[in-house]
C-alpha positions in Angstrom: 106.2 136.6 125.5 106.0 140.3 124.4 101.9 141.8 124.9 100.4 144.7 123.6 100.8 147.1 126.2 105.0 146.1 125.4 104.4 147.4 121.7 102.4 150.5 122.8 105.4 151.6 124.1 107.1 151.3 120.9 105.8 154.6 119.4 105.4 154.9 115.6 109.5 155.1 114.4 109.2 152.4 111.6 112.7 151.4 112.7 111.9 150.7 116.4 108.3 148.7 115.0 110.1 146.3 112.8 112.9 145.9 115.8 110.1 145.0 117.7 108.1 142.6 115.2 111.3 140.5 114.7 112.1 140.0 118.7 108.5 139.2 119.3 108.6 136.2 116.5 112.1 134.8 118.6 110.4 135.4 121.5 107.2 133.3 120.8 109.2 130.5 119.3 110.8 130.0 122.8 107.5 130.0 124.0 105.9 126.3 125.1 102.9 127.1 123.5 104.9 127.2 120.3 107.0 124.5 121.1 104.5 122.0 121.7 102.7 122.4 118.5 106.1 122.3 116.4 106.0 118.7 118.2 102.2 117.9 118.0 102.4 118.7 114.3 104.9 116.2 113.6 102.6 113.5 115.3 99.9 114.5 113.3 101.8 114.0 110.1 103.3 110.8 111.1 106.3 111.3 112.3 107.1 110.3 116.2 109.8 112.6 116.7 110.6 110.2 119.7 111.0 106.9 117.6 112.6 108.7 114.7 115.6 109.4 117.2 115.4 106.4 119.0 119.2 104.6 118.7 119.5 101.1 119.5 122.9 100.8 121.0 125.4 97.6 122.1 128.6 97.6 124.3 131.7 96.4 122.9 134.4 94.5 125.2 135.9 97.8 126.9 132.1 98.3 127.8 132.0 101.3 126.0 128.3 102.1 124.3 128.4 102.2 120.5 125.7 102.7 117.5 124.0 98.9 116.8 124.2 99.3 113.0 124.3 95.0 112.5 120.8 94.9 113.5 117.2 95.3 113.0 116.5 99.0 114.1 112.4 99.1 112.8 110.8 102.6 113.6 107.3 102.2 113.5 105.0 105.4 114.0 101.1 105.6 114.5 98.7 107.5 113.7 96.5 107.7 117.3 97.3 111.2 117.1 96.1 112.1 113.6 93.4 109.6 114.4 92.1 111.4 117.7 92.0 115.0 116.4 90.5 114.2 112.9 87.2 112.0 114.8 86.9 115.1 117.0 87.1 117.9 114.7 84.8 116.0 111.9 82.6 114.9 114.5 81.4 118.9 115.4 82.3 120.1 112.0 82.0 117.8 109.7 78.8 119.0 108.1 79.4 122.3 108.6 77.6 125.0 110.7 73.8 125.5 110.5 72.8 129.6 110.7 69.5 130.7 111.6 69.5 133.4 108.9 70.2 131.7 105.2 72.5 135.2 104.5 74.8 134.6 107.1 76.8 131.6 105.1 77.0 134.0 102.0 78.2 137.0 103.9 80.7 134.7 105.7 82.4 133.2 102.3 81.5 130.1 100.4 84.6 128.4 101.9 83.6 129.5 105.4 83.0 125.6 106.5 86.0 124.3 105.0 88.0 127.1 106.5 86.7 126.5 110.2 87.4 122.6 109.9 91.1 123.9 109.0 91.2 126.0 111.8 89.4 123.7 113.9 92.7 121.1 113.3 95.2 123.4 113.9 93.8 124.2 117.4 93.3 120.9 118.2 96.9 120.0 117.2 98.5 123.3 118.1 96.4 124.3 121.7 95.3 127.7 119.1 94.4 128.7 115.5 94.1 132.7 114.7 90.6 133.3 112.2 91.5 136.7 110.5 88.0 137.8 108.9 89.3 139.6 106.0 86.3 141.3 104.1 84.1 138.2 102.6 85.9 135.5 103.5 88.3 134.4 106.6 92.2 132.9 106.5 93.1 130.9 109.0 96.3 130.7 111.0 98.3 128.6 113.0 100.0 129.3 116.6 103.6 128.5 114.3 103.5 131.2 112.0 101.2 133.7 114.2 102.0 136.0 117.4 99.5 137.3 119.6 99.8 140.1 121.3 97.3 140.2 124.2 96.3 142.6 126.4 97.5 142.3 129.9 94.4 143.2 131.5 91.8 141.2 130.1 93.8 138.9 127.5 91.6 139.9 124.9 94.2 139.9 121.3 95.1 143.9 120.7 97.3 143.5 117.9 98.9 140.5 116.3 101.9 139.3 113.7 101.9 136.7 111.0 104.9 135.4 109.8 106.7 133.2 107.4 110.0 131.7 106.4 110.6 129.2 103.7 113.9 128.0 105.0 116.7 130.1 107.7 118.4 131.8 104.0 115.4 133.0 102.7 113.7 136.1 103.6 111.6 136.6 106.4 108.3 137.8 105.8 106.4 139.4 108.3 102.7 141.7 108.5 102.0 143.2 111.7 98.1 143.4 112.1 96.3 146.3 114.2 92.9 147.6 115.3 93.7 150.0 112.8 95.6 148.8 109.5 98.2 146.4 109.0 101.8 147.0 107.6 104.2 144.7 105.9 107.6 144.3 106.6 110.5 142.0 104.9 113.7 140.9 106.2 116.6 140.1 103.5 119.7 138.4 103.5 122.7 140.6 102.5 126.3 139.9 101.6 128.6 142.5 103.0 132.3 142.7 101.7 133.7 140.2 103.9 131.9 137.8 102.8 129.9 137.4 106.3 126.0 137.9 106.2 123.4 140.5 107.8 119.4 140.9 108.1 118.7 144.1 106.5 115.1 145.2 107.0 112.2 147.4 105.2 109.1 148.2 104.5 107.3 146.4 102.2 104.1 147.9 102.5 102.8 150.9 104.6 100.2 150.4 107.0 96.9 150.3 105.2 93.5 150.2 106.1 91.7 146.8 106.1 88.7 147.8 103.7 89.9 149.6 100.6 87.7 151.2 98.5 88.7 151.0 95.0 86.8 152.8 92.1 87.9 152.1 88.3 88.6 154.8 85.7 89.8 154.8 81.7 92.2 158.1 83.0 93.6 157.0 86.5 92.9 153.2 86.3 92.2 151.4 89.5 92.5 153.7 92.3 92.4 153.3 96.4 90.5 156.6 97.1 89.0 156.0 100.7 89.4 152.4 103.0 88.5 151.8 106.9 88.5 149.4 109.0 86.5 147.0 111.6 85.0 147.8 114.6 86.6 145.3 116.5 90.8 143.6 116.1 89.4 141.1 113.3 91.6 138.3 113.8 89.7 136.0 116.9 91.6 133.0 118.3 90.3 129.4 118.3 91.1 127.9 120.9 91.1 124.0 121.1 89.8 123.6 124.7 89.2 124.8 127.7 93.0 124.1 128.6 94.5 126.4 126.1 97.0 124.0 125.4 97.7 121.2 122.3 95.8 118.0 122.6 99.3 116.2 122.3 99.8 117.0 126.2 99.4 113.8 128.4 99.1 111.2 125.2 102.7 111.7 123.7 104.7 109.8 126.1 101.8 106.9 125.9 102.2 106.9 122.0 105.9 106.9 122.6 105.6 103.8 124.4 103.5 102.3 122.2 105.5 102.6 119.5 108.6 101.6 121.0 107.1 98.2 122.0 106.0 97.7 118.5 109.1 98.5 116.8 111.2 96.8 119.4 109.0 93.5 119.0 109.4 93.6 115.0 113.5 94.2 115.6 113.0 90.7 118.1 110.9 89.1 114.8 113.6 90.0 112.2 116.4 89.1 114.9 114.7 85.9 115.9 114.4 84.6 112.1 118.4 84.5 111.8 120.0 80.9 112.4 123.2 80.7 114.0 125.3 78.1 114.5 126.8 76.0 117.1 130.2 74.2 115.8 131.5 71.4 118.1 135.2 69.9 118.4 136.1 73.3 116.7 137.5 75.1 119.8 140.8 76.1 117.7 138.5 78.8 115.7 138.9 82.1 116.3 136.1 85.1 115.5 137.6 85.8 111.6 137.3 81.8 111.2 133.5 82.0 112.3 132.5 84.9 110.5 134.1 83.3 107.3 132.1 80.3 108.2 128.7 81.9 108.6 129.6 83.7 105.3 130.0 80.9 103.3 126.7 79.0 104.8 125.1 82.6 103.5 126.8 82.5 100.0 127.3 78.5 99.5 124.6 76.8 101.9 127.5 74.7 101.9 130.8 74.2 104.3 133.3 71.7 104.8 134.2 70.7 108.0 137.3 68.9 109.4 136.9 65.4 110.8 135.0 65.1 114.2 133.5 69.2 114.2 129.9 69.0 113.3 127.4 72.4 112.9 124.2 72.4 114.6 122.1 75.0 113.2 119.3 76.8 115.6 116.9 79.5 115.6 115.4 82.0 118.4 111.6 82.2 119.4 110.6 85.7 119.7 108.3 85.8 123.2 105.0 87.7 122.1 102.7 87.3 124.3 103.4 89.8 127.5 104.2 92.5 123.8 100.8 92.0 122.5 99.4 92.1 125.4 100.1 95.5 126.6 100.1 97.0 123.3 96.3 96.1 123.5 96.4 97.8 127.1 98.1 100.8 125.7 95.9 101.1 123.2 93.1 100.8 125.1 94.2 103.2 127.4 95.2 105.7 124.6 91.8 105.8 123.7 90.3 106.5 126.8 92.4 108.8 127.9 91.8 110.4 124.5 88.1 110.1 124.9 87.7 108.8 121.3 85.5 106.7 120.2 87.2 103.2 119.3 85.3 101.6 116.1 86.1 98.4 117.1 83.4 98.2 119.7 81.0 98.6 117.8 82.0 97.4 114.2 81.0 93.7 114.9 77.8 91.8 115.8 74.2 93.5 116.2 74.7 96.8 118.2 71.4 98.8 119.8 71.2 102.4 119.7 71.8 102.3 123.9 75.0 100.4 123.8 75.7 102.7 120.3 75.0 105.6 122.5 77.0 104.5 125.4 80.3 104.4 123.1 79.7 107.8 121.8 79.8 109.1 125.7 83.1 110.3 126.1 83.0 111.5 122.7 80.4 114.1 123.2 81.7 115.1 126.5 84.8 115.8 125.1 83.3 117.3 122.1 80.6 119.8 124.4 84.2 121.0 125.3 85.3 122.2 121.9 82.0 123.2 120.8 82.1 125.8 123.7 85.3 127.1 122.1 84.1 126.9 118.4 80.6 129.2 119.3 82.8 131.4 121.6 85.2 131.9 118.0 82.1 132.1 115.8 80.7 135.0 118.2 83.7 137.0 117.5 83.9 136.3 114.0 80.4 137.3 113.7 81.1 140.6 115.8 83.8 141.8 113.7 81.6 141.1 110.3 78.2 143.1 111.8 76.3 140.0 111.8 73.9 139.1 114.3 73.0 135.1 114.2 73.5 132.2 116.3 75.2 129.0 115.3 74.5 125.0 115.4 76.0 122.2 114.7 74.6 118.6 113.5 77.1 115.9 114.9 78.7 113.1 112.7 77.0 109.9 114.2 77.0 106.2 113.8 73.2 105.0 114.3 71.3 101.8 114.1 69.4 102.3 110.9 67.1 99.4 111.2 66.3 99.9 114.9 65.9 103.6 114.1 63.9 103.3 111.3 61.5 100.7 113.0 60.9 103.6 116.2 60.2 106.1 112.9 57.2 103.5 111.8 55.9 103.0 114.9 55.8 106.3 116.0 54.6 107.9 112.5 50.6 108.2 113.3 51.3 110.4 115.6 54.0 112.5 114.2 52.9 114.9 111.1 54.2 113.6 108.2 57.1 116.0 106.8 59.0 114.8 109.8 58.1 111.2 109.0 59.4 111.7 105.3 62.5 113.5 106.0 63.0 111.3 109.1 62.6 108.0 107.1 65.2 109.3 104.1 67.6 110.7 106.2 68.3 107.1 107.3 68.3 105.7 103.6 70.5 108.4 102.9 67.9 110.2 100.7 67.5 113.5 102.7 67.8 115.4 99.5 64.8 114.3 97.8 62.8 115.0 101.0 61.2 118.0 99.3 60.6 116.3 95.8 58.7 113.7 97.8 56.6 115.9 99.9 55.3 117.5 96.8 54.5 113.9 94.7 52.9 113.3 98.1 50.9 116.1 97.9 50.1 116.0 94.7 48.5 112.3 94.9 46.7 113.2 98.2 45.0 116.2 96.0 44.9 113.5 92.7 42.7 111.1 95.2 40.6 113.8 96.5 39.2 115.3 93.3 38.6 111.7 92.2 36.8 111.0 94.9 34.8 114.5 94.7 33.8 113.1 91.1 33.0 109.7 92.1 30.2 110.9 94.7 
């Protein structure tokens, strides 16, 4: 990987930058880092690169391996992956981020919470997501289409490039963002006389400052008359734990296996459902003679048969047992390995808040990982927008409502009653009309006292 102090050295010939942006893109997709999300992003979106190449193969009678295209060849992929990094990522973010000053969500953008559960993901899957805070609203992106450029003394990101591609014809698109501007570049595809092909590049835009002022006039129009920029590099990387790596690391071969067994016991199902045939007194049929004979039992359901050669038909039992078995153990394993929580556990029967608590465990100690990285992100965020505040977070949490809601009763005469209210519809899943409540409440508690001021 190229670092900042490697493009310092570049100087300022526009030539020698763009030389530079395009071998520091090739040199972060050789990177493992890069890599492994190309890979994890594929698991997230369903598609086990693993399985998806798998070949089942058979040996013919020179016991050379060949391609088994007669049968079954199922390839089955789940979604533990998907699964694992959507319950952790909703579970701190789903409800978005609470601010001790009501200004900060409005300064930040009205898409600020949907925009941090997007980069949230693509850490998760990816080991890093890039937040670029770009005037009143942030853009998120991902470790495949961004390269960091850190500084070899403290790591801290000094300058950075986003790029994109829509296929390898197409023109490569590149903006190289610095403390002080960014600048657009473009790579094009050219046809030279004989008839080969070359990367011409150019600028597409000069470097620019980050805040443009613009002021509006009937003579000149719209006009860019003064701009500057932020006090700090104002993209801030996400990272998706303390590991700095994708959470696909250690659960990809597991899945691998898992779904292996699973497709390889539905090819055994399908296989096991074919009957074949056993043919006796026919020992002067060769292979084309039984293959014409299984045809026409296909076609026909019907065959005749010589005198004294019968046909036994017979069908295969697929062992399950020792399959379903340790795909339960695999999945177990998966997810506690994963630190997920598994549903199942507590989706059946009457479940108390401990044992509901107890589930949740590795969940939130996993979790208190992330959030660590998430507030260390916000921080920077916040530093390069000039806002001082301090985030929270309100988990997503399954709860015993009745057992809850029975502790709220109990404990309510000695709790003031706003929290009672709010408490108590928060677990109907009224929280809303908390406030409307409150004030009917008020206004009968008044309604009774000046009736009974009239009374005496």
């Amino acid at each position: 990987m190229l670092t900042y102090q490697d493009f310092l050295l570049v100087g300022q010939d526009e030539k020698e930058r763009m030389a530079f942006v395009y071998q520091a893109i090739d040199a972060h997709k050789s990177t493992e880092l890069y890599k492994t999300a190309i890979i994890a992003d594929e698991y997230d979106r369903h598609r086990n690169r693993t399985i998806m190449q798998y070949q089942k193969i058979v040996y013919d009678v020179m016991g050379k391996a060949v391609p088994d295209v007669w049968t079954a060849n199922y390839k089955m992929a789940s979604r533990f992956f998907n699964r694992f990094v959507v319950q952790e990522n909703q579970y701190l973010l789903g409800n978005g981020v609470t601010w001790t000053n009501e200004a900060t969500k409005k300064r930040l953008g009205d898409d600020f919470d949907t925009q941090l559960q997007k980069a949230g993901k693509k850490a998760l899957i990816g080991g890093v997501s890039f937040g670029f805070f770009n005037m009143d609203h942030m853009d998120v992106f991902g470790v495949d289409e961004f390269v960091p450029l850190p500084d070899e003394e403290n790591g801290a990101i000094m300058a950075g490039i986003r790029f994109w591609q829509v296929d390898d014809t197409k023109p490569l698109r590149a903006t190289l963002y610095e403390i002080d501007g960014y600048t657009d570049y473009i790579w094009n595809r050219r046809k030279m006389e004989n008839g080969a092909y070359k990367w011409e590049s150019e600028v597409l835009h000069e470097k620019r400052p980050y805040i443009e002022k613009v002021r509006v006039s009937e003579v000149d129009g719209e006009e860019i008359y003064d701009g500057e920029n932020y006090p700090t590099f104002p993209i801030v990387p996400l990272w998706g734990n303390p590991h700095h790596q994708s959470e696909i690391v250690g659960l990809r071969e597991q899945i691998d296996c898992y779904d292996l067994i699973k497709s390889g016991y539905a090819n055994n199902v399908d296989e096991a459902s074919i009957i074949y045939w056993t043919l006796q007194n026919a020992g002067g049929m060769d292979d084309i003679d039984l293959a014409q004979f299984v045809e026409k039992m296909r076609k026909l359901h019907a065959a005749a048969m010589d005198d004294g050669v019968s046909a036994t038909p017979n069908t295969m039992d697929a062992p399950y047992q020792s399959r379903e078995a340790l795909l339960s153990t695999l999945r177990a394993d998966l997810y506690e390995d994963a630190m997920a929580l598994d549903t199942k556990n507590i989706a059946s029967g009457v479940i108390t808040a401990t044992q509901i608590e107890a589930a949740y465990d590795p969940l939130n100690a996993k979790t208190d990982q992330y959030e660590y990285c998430v507030i260390e992100f916000l921080n920077g965020i916040l530093k390069v927008a000039g806002i001082e505040d301090k985030p929270t977070f309100t988990r997503s949490m399954i709860v015993n409502g009745q057992e809850e809601l029975q502790m709220v009763l109990q404990s309510a005469q000695f709790l003031e009653q706003e929290y009672v209210v709010k408490k108590i519809l928060n677990l109907l899943g009224d929280g809303d009309q908390a406030e409307e409540v409150l004030k009917r409440i008020t206004e009968n508690e008044i309604a009774m006292a000046e009736e009974t001021n009239e009374e005496g």
